[in-house]
C-alpha positions in Angstrom: 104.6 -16.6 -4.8 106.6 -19.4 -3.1 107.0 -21.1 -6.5 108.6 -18.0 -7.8 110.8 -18.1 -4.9 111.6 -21.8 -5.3 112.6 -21.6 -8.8 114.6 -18.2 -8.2 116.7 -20.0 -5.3 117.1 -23.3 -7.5 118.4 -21.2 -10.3 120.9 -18.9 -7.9 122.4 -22.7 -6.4 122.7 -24.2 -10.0 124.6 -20.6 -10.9 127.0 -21.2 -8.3 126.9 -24.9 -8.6 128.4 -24.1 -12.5 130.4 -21.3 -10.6 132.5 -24.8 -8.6 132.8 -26.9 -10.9 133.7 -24.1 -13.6 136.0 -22.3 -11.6 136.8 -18.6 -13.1 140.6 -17.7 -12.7 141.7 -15.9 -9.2 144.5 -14.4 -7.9 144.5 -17.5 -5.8 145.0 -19.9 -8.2 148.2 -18.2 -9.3 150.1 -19.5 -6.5 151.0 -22.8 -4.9 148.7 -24.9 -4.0 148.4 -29.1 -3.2 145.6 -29.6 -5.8 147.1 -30.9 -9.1 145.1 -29.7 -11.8 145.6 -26.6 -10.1 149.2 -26.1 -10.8 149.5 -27.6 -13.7 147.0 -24.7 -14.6 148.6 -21.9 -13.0 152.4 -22.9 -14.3 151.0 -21.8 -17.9 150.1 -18.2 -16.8 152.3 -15.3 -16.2 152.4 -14.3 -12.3 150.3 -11.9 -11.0 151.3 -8.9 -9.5 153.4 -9.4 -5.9 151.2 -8.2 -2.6 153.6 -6.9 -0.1 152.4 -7.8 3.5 151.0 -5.0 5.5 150.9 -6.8 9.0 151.4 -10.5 10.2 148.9 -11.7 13.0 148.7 -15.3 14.7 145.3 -16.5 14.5 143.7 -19.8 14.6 142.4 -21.4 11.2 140.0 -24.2 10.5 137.8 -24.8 7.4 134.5 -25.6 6.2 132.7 -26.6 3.2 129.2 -26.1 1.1 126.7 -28.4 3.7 123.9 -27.2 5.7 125.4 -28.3 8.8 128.6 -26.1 8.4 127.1 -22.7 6.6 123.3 -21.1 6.4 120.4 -21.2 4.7 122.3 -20.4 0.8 125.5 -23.0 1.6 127.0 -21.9 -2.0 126.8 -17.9 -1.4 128.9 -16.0 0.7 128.3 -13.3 3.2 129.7 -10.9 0.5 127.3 -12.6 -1.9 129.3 -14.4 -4.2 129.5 -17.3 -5.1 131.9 -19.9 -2.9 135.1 -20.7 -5.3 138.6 -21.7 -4.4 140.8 -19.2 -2.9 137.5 -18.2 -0.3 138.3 -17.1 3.3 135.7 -16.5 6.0 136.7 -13.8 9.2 134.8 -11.0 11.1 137.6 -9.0 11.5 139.1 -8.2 8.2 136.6 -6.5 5.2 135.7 -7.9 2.6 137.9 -7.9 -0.4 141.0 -8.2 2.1 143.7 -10.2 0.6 145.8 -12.5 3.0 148.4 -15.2 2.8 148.9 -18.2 5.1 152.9 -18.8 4.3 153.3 -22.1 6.5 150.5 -24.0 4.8 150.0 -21.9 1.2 153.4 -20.1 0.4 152.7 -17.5 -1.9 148.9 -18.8 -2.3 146.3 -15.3 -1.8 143.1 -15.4 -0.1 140.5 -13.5 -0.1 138.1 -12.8 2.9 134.5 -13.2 1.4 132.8 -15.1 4.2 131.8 -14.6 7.7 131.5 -17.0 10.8 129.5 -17.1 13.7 130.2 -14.3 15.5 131.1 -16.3 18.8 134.0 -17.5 16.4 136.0 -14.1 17.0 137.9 -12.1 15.1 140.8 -14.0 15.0 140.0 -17.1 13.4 139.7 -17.9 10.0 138.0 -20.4 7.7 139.0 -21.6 5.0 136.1 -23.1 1.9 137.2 -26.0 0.3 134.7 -27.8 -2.2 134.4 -31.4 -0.6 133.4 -31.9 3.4 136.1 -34.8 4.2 138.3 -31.8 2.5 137.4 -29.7 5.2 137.4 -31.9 7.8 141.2 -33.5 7.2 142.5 -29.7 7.4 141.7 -29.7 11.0 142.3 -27.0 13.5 145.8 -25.3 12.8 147.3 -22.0 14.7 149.2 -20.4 12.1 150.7 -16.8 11.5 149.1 -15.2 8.6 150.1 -11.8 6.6 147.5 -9.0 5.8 148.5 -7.9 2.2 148.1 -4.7 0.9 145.4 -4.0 -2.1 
């Protein structure tokens, strides 16, 4: 039985594994972002549609990546149960499938909020996934305002 196990949780990381390093197009990737091949991606597709913001709120952001040290027990799944991709954003407060922007460091980039964090984090701090841990760790600490857009 743990050998069934084994091989199921070694096939669900290589799944999400292809799911990085074959990112799927997102909303998120539409928009503005410092990662290269990421524009020069996004400036060949039409623009998605315009989320107006709902409400703006001043939180506290810091980010995270895929290591044992910084998530759980299944580093490349979310709390919603997908699979971690650019464009992830981890709160407690929001639901899941809630769409934010983070103007002063993203512009028109959109987030979605698929994770969660420790619960001693709060509801008003955010985390943002990014696919290498030095990634993660040059973002830093940052307290930003950030705008709740509507679905």
């Amino acid at each position: 039985m743990n050998t069934i196990k084994t091989i199921f949780a070694v096939i669900l990381v290589v799944i999400c594994l292809l799911g990085v390093a074959l990112p799927r197009a997102t909303n998120a990737d539409f928009a503005s972002t410092t990662n290269a091949s990421y524009v020069a991606k996004s400036a060949n597709v039409a623009k998605t549609k315009a989320y107006p913001a709902v409400k703006t709120i001043n939180v506290v952001i810091t980010a995270y990546s895929s290591t044992p040290d910084q998530t759980d027990d299944s580093p490349f799944i979310t709390a919603s149960n997908k699979c971690v991709r650019d464009g992830i954003i981890a709160n407690n407060m929001l639901p899941f499938g809630t769409k934010v922007r983070i103007p002063s460091l993203y512009g028109n980039k959109v987030f979605v909020v698929e994770d969660r964090m420790n619960q001693r984090m709060g509801n008003y701090r955010f985390d943002i996934w990014f696919p290498e841990r030095s990634q993660a760790i040059n973002f830093g600490v940052k307290s930003v305002e950030i705008e709740v857009l509507e679905s």
